[in-house]
KEKE-3310 file (N, C-alpha, C; in steps of 0.2 Angstrom, whole numbers, plus 5000, padded with zeros to 4 digits):
npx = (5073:5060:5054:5064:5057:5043:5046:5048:5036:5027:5033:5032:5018:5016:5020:5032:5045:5036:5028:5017:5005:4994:4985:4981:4983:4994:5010:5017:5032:5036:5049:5033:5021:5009:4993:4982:4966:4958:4946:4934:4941:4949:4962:4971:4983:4993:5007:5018:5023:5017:5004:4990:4976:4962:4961:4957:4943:4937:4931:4937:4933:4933:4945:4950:4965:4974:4988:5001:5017:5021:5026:5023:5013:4996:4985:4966:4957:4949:4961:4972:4985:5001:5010:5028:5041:5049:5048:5057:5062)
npy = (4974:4974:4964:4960:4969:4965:4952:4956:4960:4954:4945:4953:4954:4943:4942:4943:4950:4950:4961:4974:4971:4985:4997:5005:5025:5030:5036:5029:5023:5018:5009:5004:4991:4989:4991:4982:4984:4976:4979:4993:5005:5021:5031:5043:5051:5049:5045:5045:5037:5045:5045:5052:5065:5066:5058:5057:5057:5045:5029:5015:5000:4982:4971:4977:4980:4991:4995:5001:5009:5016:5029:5034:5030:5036:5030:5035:5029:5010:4994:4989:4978:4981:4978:4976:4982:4986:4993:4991:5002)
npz = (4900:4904:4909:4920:4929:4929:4934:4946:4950:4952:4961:4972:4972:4977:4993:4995:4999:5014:5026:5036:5049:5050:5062:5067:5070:5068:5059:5044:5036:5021:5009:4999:4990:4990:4998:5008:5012:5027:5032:5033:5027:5031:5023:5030:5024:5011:5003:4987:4969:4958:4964:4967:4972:4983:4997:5010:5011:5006:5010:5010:5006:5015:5009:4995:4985:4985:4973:4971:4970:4985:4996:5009:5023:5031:5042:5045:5049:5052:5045:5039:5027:5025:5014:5011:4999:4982:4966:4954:4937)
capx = (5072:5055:5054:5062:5053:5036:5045:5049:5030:5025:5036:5031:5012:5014:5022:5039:5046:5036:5024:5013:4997:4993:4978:4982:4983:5002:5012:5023:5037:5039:5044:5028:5017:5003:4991:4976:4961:4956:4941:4931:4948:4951:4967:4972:4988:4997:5011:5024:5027:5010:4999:4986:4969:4959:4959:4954:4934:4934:4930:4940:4930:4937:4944:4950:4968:4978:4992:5004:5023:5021:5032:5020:5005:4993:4975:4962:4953:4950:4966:4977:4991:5006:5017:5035:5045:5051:5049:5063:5058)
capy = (4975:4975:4957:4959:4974:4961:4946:4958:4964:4948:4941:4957:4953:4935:4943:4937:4955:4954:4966:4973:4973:4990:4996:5013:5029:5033:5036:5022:5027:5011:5006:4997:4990:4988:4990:4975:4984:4971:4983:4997:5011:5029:5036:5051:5054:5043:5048:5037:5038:5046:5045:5060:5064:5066:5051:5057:5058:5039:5025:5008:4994:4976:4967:4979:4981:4994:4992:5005:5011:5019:5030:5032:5033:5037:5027:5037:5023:5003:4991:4987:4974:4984:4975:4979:4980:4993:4991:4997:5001)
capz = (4907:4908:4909:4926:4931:4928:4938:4952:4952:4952:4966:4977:4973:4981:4998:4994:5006:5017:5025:5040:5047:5053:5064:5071:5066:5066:5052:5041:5031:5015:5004:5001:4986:4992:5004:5005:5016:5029:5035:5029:5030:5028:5025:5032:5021:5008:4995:4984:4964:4954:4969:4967:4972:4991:5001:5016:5010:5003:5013:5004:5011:5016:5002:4990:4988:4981:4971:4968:4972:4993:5001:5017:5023:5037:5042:5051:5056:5048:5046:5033:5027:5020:5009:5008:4992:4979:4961:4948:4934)
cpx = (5065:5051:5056:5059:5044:5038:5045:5039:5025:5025:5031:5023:5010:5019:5030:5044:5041:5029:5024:5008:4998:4985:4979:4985:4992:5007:5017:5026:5037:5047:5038:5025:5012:4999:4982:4970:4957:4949:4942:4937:4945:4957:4970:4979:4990:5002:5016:5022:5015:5004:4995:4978:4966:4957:4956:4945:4933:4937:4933:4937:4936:4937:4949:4958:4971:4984:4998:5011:5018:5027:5030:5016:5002:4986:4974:4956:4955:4959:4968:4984:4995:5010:5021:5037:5044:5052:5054:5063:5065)
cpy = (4975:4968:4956:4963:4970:4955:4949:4961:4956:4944:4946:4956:4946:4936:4941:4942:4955:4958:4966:4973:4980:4993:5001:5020:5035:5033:5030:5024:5016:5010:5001:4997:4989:4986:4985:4980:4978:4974:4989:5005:5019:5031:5042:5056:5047:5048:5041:5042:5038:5042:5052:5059:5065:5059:5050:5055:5048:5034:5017:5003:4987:4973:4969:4980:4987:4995:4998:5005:5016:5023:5029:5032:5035:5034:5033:5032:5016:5000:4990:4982:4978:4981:4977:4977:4987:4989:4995:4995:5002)
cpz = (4909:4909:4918:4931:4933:4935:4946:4956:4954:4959:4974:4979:4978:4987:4998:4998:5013:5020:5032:5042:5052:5055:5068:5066:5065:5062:5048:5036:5028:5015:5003:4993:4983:4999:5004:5013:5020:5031:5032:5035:5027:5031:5025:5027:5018:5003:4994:4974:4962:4957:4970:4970:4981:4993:5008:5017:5009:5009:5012:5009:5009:5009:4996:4991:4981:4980:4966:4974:4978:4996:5010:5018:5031:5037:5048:5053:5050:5051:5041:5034:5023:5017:5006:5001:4987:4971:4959:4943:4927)
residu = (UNK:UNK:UNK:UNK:UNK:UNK:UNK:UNK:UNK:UNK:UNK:UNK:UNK:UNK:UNK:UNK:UNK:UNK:UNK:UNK:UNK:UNK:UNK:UNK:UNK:UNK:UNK:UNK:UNK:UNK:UNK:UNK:UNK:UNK:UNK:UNK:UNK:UNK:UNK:UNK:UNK:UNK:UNK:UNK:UNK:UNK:UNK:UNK:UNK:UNK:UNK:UNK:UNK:UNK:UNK:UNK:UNK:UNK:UNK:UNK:UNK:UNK:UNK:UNK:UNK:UNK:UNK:UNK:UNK:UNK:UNK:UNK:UNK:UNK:UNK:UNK:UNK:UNK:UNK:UNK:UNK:UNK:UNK:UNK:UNK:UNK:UNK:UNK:UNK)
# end
């Protein structure tokens, strides 16, 4: 199985759900697996599967994307592209 657990991460990485661009500060329920910073973000709140840590302090400039299992999240400012999709693992 973890063959197709790889081709689904794979597929998800090359937009194949999907996604949106978001530019406000209101909340968004996933699933997602990632979100691509288009602009220099801070998010207000995030959770999903071994998501830890203060995100409100850190600043993700444009560019950088991060790439984990999402249940929601929340921007306090910047933009982002959230990309649907749910790995099983």
């Amino acid at each position: 199985m973890l063959f197709r657990s790889s081709n689904q991460a794979i597929q998800y990485s090359m937009g194949v759900a999907g996604g949106r661009l978001v530019q406000d500060t209101a909340s968004y329920t996933g699933p997602f697996v990632a979100l691509t910073f288009l602009a220099p973000t801070v998010i207000a709140s995030i959770s999903g599967a071994n998501i830890a840590g203060t995100f409100s302090t850190q600043t993700w400039p444009a560019g950088v994307t991060l790439q984990t299992p999402i249940t929601s999240f929340q921007l306090s400012s910047g933009s982002v592209w959230a990309t649907n999709g749910v790995i099983q693992s």
